[in-house]
N, C-alpha and C positions, 0 to 999 in steps of 0.2 A: 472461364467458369470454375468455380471450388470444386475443389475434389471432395466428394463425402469422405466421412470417417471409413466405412466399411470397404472402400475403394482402395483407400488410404496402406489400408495395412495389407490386403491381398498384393496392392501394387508393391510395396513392403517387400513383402514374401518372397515374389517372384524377382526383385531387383537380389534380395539377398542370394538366394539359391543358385541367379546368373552370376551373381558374384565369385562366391564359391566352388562354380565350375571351372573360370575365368581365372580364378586366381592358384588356387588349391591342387584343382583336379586336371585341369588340360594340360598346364605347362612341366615338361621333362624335369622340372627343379624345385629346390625348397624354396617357398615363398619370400619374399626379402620383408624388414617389418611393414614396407611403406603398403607395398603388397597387399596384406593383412591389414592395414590400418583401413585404406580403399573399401576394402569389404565390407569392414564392423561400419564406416558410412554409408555403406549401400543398404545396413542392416543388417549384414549377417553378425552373429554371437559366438562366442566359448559352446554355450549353451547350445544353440543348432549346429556348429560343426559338430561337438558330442553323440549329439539326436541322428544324425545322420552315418553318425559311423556305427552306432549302432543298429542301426537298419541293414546296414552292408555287409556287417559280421554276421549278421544271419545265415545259417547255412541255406534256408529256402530260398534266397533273394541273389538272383543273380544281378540285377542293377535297380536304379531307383529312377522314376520318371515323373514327372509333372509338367499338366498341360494346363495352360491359361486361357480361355476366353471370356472376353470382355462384355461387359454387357451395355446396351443402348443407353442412352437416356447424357450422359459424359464421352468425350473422347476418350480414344484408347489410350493408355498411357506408351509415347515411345522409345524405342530403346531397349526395351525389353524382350526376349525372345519366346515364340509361343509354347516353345516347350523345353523344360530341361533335363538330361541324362545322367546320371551318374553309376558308372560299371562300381559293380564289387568290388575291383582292383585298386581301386581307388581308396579303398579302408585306411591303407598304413598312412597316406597322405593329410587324410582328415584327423589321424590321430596324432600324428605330428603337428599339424597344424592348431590341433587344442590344447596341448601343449607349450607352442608359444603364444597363443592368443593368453594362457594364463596368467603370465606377467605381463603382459602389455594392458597400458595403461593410459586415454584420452581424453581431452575436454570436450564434454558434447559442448556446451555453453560458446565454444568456439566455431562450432559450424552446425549449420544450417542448411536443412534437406527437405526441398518439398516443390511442388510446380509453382510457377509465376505465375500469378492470378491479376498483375496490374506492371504497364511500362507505361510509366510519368514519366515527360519533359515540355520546360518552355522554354520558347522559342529564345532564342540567344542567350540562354544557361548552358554554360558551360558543363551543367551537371544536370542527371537528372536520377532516377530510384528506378528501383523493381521491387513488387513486394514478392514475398515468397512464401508460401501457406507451408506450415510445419505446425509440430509439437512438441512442446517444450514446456517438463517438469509435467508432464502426462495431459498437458492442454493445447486444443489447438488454438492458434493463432497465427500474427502474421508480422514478418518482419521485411522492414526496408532496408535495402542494401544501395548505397551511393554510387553513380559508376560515373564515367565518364560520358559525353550525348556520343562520342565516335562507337562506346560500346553499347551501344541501346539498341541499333537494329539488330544486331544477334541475338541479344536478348529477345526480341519482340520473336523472331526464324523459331527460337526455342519454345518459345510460349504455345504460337501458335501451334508447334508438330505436337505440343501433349507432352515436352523432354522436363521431365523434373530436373533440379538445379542442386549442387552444394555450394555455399558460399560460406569461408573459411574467413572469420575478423572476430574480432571485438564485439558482444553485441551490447549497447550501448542504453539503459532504460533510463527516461525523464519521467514523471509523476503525471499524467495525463495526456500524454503522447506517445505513439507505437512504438515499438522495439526498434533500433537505427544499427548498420552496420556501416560506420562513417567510412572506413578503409580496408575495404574486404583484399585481402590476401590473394585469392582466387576467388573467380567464378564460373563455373562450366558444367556441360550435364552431367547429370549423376553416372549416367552410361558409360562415360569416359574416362571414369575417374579409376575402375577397376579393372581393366584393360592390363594384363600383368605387364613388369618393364620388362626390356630384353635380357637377355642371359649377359653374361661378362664374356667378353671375346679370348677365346684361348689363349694362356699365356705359351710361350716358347715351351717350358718342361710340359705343357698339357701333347704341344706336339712331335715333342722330340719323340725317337723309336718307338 
């Protein structure tokens, strides 16, 4: 089923804000750029990490919350968590973090964020597509990403639970034929993508005396 527009951007929202938790706010450490880069694809911005640290400087505001539910009519989008927290404490984090978001710099043109709305394959094709509803240059549409038939029934797992997708390639346009992503880089849920990496294992002087 398409995800409307209005769905689109709440579900948006709330992927950026778990981002930001996830990447920024929970983890004991500076975020690494890849870190960062995860997030600004789940949607978060310079711009909302800003917004939110100015809410937390507030002397009235001991933390910031947002609860999501979903309304009938579409599945729920998953992967997403139904509410998110963020302490006061958390200020210095986000202002470092908009900071380096300043310099950093991405090709959206190179990846692709939005639910699988179609898994194509025939029978003894060694290949077959997934489209994936997104926006791109402030329009929605839809683009196909080539995969292997071994990776299609993951894809189909994903579709079904509601899991929006990033697929990272080239995207490829011919003159009266949809957008192609002949050799996508990656493909996997968007939920997964911001997941911080692990810390660096202590070097010896971290443990000596």
């Amino acid at each position: 089923m398409h995800e409307p527009p209005e769905r689109r951007v709440m579900r948006t929202f709330a992927q950026a804000l778990a981002a930001v938790d996830r990447v920024i706010v929970a983890p004991e450490r500076t975020p690494s750029g890849g870190d960062l880069q995860a997030a600004v694809v789940a949607g978060a911005s310079r711009e909302m990490v800003m917004a939110l640290h100015r809410v937390l400087t507030d002397e009235a505001v001991a933390e910031f919350e947002a609860a999501f539910s979903w309304a009938g009519g579409v599945m729920a989008p998953a992967g997403i968590p139904s509410s998110v927290r963020l302490p006061a404490a958390a200020a210095p984090r986000l202002e470092k973090a908009a900071q380096q978001l300043k310099a950093s710099s991405y090709s959206p043109d190179e990846i692709v964020t939005g639910p699988i709305v179609e898994v194509r394959h025939e029978p003894d094709n060694p290949f077959g597509e997934i489209s994936v509803q997104t926006v791109r240059r402030g329009r929605q549409t839809e683009v196909r990403v080539r995969l292997r038939a071994g990776q299609l029934l993951e894809t189909f797992d994903w579709a079904r639970d509601g899991r929006s997708v990033v697929c990272e390639g080239r995207v490829r346009r011919i003159p009266g034929r949809p957008l192609m992503i002949d050799e996508p880089r990656r493909v996997q849920p968007l939920d997964e993508t911001y997941l911080p990496t692990a810390a660096p294992p202590p070097t010896a002087s971290d443990t000596d005396g």
